[in-house]
C-alpha positions in Angstrom: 0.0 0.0 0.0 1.7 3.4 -1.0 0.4 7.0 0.5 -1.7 7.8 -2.0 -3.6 4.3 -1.4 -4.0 5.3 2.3 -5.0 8.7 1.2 -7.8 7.3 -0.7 -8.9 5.0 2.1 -8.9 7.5 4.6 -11.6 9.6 2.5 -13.7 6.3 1.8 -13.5 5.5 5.5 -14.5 8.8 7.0 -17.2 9.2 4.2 -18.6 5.9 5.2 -18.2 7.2 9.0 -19.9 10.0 8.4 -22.6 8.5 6.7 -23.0 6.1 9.7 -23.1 8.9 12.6 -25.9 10.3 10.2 -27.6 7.1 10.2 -28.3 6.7 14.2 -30.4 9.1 14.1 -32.8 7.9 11.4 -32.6 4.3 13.9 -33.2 6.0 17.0 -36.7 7.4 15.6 -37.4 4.5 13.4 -36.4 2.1 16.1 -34.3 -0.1 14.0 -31.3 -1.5 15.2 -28.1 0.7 13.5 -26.8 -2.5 12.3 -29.1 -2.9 9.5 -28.0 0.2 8.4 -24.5 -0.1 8.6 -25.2 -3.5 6.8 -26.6 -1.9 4.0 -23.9 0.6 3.2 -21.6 -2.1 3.1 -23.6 -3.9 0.7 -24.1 -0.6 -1.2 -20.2 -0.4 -1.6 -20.1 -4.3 -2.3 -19.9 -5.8 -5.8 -23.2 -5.5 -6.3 -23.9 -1.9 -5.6 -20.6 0.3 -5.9 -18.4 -2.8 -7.2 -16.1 -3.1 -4.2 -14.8 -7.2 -4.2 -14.3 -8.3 -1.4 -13.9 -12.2 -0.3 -11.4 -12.2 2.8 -13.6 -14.3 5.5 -10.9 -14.7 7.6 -10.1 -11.0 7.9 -13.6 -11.0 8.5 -13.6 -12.9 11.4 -10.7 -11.9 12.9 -12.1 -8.1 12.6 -15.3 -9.7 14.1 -13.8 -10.9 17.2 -11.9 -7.7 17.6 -14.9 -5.4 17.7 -16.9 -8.0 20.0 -14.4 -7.7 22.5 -15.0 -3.9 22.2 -18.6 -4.3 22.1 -18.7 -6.6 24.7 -16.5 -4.6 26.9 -18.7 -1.3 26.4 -21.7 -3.0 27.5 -19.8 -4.5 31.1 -18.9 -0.9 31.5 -22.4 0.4 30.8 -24.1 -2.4 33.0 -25.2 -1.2 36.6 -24.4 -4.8 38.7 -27.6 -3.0 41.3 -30.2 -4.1 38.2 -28.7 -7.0 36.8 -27.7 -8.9 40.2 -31.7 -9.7 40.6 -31.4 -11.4 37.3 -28.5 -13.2 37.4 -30.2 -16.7 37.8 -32.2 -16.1 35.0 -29.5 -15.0 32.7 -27.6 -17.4 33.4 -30.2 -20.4 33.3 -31.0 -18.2 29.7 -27.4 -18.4 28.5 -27.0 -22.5 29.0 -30.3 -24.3 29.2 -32.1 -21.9 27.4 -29.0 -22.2 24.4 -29.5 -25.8 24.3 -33.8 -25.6 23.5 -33.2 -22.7 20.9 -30.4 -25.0 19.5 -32.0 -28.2 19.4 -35.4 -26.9 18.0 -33.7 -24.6 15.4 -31.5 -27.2 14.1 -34.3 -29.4 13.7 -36.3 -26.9 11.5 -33.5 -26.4 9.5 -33.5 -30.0 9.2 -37.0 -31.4 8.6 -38.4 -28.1 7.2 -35.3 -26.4 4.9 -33.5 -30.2 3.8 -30.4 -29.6 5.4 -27.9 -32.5 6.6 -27.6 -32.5 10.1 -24.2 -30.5 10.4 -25.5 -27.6 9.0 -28.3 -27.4 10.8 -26.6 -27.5 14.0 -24.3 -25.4 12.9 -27.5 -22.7 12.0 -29.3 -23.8 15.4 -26.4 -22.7 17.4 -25.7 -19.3 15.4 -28.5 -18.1 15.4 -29.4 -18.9 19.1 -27.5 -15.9 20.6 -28.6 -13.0 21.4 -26.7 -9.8 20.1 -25.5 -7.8 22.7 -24.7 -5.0 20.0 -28.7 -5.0 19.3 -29.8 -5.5 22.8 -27.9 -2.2 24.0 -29.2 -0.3 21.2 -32.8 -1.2 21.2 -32.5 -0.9 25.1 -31.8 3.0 24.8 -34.8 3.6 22.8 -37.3 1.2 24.8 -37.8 2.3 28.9 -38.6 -1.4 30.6 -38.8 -2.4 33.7 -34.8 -3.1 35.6 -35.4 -6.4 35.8 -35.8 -7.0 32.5 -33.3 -4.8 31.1 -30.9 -6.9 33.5 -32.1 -9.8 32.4 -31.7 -9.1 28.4 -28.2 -7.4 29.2 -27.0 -10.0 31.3 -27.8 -12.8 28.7 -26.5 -10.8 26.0 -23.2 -10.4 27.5 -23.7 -14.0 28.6 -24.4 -16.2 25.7 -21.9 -15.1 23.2 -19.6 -17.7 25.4 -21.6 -21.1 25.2 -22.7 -20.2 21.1 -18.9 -19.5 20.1 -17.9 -23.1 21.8 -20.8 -24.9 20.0 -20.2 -23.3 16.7 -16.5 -24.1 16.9 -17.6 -27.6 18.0 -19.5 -28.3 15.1 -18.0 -26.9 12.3 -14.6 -28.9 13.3 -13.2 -31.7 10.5 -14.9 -35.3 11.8 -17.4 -36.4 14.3 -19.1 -34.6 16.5 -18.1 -34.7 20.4 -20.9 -36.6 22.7 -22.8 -35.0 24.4 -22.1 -35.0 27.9 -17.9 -34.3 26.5 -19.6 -31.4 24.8 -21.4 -30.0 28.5 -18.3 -30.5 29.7 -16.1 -28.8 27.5 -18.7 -26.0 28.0 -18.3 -25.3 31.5 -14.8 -25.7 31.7 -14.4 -22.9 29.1 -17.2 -20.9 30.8 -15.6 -21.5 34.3 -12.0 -20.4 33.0 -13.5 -17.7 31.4 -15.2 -16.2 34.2 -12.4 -16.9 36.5 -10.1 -14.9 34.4 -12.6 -12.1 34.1 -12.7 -11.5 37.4 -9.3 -11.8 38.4 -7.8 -9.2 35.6 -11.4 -7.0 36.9 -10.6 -7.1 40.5 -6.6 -6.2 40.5 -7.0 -3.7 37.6 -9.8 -1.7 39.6 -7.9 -2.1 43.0 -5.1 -0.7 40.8 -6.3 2.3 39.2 -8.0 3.1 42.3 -5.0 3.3 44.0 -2.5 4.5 41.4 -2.5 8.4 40.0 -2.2 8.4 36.0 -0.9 12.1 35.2 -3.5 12.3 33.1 -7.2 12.0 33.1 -7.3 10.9 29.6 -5.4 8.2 29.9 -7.5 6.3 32.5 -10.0 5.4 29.6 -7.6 3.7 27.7 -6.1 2.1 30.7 -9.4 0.8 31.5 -9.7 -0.1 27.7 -6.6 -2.1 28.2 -7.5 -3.9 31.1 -10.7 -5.4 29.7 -8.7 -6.3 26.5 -6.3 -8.3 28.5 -9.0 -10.0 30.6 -10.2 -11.1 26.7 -6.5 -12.3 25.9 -5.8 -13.7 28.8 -9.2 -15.6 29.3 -8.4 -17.2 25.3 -5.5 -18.1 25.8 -6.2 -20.3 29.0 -8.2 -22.2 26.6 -11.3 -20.4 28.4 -14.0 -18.0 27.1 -12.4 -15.0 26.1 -15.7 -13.5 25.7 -17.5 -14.2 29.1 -14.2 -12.8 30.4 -14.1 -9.4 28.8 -17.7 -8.9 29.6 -17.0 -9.7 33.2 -14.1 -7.7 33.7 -15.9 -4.6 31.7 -18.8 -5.4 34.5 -16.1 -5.0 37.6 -14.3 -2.0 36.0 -17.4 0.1 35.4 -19.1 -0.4 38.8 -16.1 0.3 40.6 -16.2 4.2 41.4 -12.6 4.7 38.9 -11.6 7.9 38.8 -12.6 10.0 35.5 -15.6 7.1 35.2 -17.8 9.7 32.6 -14.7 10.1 30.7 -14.3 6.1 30.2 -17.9 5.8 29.6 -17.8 8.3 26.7 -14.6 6.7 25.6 -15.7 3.2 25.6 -19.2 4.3 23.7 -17.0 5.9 20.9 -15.0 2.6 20.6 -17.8 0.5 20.4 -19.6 2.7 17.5 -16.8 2.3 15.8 -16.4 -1.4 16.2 -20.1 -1.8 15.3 -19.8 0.5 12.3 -16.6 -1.5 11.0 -17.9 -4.7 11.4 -21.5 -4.6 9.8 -20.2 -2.3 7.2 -17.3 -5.5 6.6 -20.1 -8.0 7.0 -22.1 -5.6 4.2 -19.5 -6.1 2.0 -18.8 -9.9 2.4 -22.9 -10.4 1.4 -23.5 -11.1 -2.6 -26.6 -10.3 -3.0 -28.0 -11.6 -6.1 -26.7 -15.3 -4.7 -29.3 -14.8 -2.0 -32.4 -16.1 -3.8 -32.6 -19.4 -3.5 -32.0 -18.9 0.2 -34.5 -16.6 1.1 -37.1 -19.3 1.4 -34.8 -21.6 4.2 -34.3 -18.4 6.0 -38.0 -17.5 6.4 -39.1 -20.8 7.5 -35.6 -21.1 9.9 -36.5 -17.4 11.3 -40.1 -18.2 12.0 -39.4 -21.5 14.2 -36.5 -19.3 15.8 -39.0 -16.7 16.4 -42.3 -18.2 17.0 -41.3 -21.7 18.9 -37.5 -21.8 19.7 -37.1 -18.6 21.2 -40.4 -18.7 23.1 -39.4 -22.8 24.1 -36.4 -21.6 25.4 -37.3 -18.2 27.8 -40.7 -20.3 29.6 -38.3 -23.4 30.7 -35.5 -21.4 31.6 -37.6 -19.0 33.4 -39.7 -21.1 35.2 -38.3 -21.6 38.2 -38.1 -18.4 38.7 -42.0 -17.1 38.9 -41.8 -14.4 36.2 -45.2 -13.0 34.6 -46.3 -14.5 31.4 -46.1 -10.5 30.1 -42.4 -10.4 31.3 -41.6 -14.2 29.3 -43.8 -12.9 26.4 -41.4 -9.8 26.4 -37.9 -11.6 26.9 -39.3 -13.8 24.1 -39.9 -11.4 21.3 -36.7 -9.4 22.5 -34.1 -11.9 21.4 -32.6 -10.1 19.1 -29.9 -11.1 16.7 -27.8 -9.2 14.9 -23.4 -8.9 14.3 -23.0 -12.0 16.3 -24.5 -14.4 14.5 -23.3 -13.5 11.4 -19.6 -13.2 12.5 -20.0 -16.7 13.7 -21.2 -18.1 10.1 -18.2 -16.9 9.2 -16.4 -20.2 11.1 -17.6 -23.0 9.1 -16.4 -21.0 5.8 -13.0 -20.6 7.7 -13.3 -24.3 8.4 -14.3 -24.9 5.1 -17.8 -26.7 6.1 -19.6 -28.1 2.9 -22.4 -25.6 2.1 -20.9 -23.3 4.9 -21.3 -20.5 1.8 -25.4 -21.2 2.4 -25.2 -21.2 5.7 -23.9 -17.6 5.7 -26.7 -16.8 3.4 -28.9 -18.1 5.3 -28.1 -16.3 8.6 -27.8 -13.9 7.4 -31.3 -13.4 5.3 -32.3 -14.3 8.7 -30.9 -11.6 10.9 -32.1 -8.5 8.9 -36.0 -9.9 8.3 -36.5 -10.4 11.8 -34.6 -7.6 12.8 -37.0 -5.3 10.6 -39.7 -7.2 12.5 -38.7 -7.4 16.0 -36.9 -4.3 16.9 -39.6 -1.8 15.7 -42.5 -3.7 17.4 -40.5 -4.3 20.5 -41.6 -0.7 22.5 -45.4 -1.1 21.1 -45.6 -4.4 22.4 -44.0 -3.6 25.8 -46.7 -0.7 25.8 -49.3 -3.5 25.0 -48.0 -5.8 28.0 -48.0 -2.6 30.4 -44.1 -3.0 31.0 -43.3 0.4 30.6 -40.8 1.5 33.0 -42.7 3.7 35.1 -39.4 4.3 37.3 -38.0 7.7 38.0 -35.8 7.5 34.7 -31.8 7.3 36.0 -29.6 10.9 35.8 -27.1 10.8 33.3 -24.0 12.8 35.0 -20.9 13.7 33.1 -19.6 16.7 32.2 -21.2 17.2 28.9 -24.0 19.1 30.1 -21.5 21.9 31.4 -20.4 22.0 27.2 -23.6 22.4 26.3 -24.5 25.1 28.9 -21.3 26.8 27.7 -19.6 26.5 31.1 -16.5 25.7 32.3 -14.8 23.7 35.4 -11.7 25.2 36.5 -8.9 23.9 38.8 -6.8 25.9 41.2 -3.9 24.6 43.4 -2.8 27.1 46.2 1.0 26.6 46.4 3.4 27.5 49.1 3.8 31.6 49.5 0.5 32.1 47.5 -1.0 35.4 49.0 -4.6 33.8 48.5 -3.7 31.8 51.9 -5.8 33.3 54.4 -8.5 34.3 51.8 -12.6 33.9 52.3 -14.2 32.4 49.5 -16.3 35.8 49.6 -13.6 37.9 49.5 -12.5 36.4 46.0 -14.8 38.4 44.1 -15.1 36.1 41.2 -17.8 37.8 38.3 -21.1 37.2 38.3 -21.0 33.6 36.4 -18.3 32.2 37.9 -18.4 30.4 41.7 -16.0 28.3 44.3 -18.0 25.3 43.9 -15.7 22.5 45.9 -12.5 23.0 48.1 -10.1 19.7 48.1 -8.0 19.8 51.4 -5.9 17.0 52.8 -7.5 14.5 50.5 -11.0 15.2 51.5 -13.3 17.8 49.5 -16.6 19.6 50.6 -18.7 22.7 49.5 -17.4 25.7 50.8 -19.7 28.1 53.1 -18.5 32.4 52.0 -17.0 32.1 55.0 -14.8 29.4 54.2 -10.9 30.3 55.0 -8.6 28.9 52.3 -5.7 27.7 53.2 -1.9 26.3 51.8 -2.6 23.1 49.3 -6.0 23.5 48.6 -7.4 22.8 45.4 -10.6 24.8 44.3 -13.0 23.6 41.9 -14.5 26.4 40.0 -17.6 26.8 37.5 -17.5 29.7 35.1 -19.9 30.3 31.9 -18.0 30.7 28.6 -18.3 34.7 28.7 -16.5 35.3 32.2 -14.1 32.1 32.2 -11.0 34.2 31.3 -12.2 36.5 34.0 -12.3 34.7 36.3 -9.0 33.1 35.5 -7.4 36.0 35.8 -9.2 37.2 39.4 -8.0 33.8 40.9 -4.2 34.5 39.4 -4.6 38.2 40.8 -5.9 37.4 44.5 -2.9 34.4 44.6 0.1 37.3 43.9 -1.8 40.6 46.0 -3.9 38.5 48.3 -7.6 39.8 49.2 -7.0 43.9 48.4 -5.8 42.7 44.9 -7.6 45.1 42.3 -8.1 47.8 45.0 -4.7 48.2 45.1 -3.9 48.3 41.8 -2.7 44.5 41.6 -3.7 43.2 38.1 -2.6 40.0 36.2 -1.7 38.8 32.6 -2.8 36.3 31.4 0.2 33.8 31.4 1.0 29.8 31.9 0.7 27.8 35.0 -1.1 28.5 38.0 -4.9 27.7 36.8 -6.2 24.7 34.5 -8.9 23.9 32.1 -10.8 20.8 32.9 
């Protein structure tokens, strides 16, 4: 690749980003899923639209993973452990049992109902039996259920990827499948390294960051970043689920009070609309459309047992034991959403080179944007049908975005040896109107200072100032620290110059 190559797919990648940012907000009031729209601009550039070729599975794959870890991770971050811990049970009966019923009936329709041999159709059961954590997070900001649920479907999400990636691999291997019971084993030893690992690497990195000061606040996100990345690697290559262990580090990290926690959120959201973005627009392009004919037909009838029986099957065993309302099951059962996941994993029997593993792709992925077009739309009008609206005080979103938006500004002050502002009142600062002392940090404890408060030696004030009177009150705060309270009436005045003062 020379410069002027990366030149020109620089433009085509920002284009296509740009075009994708665009598109979330047609999905968030169409209440589609983003991925089918990302799916389609890849298809758009493909051979059949722009006439992009592009045949690389294993690229494809490997890119998959990649942007699942990220995905994955984002959504542990984003969790709150106080709604999902309720549903825990239920997830997790969901993510093993409830695998198995989807499987078994799926691959059984795909079977008796599309002709397929028995390999394939397991293969199609389990891929198509998890459900997308990439869709479940983005339908779930659109649609206001209950906790519970929403802990339920997030907790499976994150969940099931683990058990669906084992079976897949399982079945698309060269000879005989595994018994069963070797299978179930094989399972839970993955799923119980997997989880070990992910919350090991998500205990010591939060004790660590908690404990160690970065010089930076920007580079707590990516340390957090890093962390859950490892927990992926680590958890892999112990011959575990990397999956389940990313998800549960992510979980640790982002209910552990880091420091800069609003700044790793918004950090971690950008990475995963990236990884989202990249992979469906690569999926897009992997798709031949006019070789999807013959396979529409399969896919329906596959789709529709998935839909109607399997899923359904699966959610009433699995949450049996645990009293939940019909409405609540009839909810979880029509949210099972698929979406990036399945499709990256019908890209494992091509790998393997699985006879027909070209129709199963097809297949899924016919599969995946039908339903999606059916379920995710319907999904808030039939939770208003069920009465599970979440009539819940709706949860504050704090970060420092709204002080952008309000054109403000948060301001840090250190008061260093010899400062003359030692001694001070917050009153007698005299900041503009705009601008206000709104927390004092002294001896590693901070609180709200009264006008009365004295400032002292190694105090760090926390200011607020609007956009018109920031530099104003920058320079007040540099003034009173070189003439002490009378500065102004005594002619004291400051430049404007570096050090003292910072922008947060």
């Amino acid at each position: 690749m020379t410069v002027e190559h990366l030149n020109e797919l620089l433009l085509i990648c920002s284009l296509v980003l740009l075009v994708a940012v665009a598109a979330v907000r047609v999905s968030s009031r169409s209440g589609l899923p983003s991925l089918l729209i990302y799916l389609g601009i890849g298809v758009a550039i493909g051979q059949d639209g722009i006439g992009v070729h592009f045949n690389d599975v294993g690229l494809t794959q490997v890119i998959g993973y990649a942007a699942l870890v990220v995905i994955l991770a984002e959504g542990g971050l984003g969790t709150k452990w106080h709604e999902i811990k309720p549903s825990l049970p239920a997830a997790a009966v969901l993510s093993t049992v409830g695998v198995a019923v989807s499987v078994g009936v799926t691959a059984a329709a795909a079977h008796y109902l599309a002709g397929m041999d028995w390999r394939q159709s397991l293969i199609i059961g389990a891929v198509v039996s998890s459900t997308d954590a990439a869709a479940v997070f983005s339908v779930l900001r659109n649609v206001p259920l209950p906790a519970r649920l929403t802990g339920v479907l997030e907790a499976e999400s994150g969940f099931n990827d683990a058990p669906v990636v084992i079976l897949v691999v399982a079945f698309s291997a060269a000879g005989p499948v595994d018994h069963w019971y070797l299978l179930v084993g094989k399972i839970a030893l993955e799923l119980a390294i997997g989880a070990g690992v992910g919350i090991a690497v998500g205990l010591i990195g939060a004790y660590t960051l908690r404990r160690v000061a970065l010089p930076a606040s920007g580079l707590y996100p990516i340390a957090v970043m890093a962390i859950a990345t490892a927990a992926y690697a680590g958890g892999a290559l112990a011959h575990g689920s990397g999956f389940l262990a990313v998800y549960l580090a992510a979980l640790i990290l982002g209910n552990a009070k880091l420091p800069h926690q609003p700044a790793t959120r918004g950090f971690a959201e950008g990475l995963g609309w990236i990884a989202q973005i990249g992979m469906f627009v690569l999926l897009g392009l992997l798709v031949t459309p006019h070789e999807l004919g013959a396979d529409i037909l399969p896919a329906l009838v596959v789709g529709l047992v998935l839909t109607m029986v399997a899923r359904p099957l699966s959610v009433f065993l699995s949450t049996a034991p645990f009293r939940t309302p019909w409405q609540e099951k009839a909810l979880l059962s029509w949210a099972g959403l698929r979406g990036a996941v399945p499709i990256v994993l019908a890209t494992i029997p091509m790998v393997a080179e699985v006879a027909d593993s070209r129709r199963v792709f097809n297949i899924v992925f016919v599969l995946v944007i039908v339903y999606t077009l059916v379920q995710g739309p319907t999904l808030p009008w039939l939770a208003r049908r069920l009465e599970l609206g979440d009539t819940e005080a709706e949860d504050l979103g704090i970060e420092s975005a709204p002080l952008e938006r309000l054109r403000g500004h948060l301001l840090s002050f250190a008061i260093p040896d010899g400062s003359r502002m030692h001694g001070v009142e917050v009153s007698e600062l005299r900041l503009p109107a705009g601008a206000a002392v709104t927390l004092v940090v002294r001896d590693g404890a901070s609180f709200v200072p009264a006008p009365s408060t004295v400032l002292r030696h190694g105090d760090e004030l926390l200011v607020v100032a609007t956009d018109p009177v920031r530099d104003a009150a920058e320079n007040r705060l540099r003034a009173v620290a070189e003439g002490g309270k009378l500065a102004g009436w005594l002619g004291t005045q400051h430049t404007p110059g570096p050090g003292g003062g910072r922008r947060m």
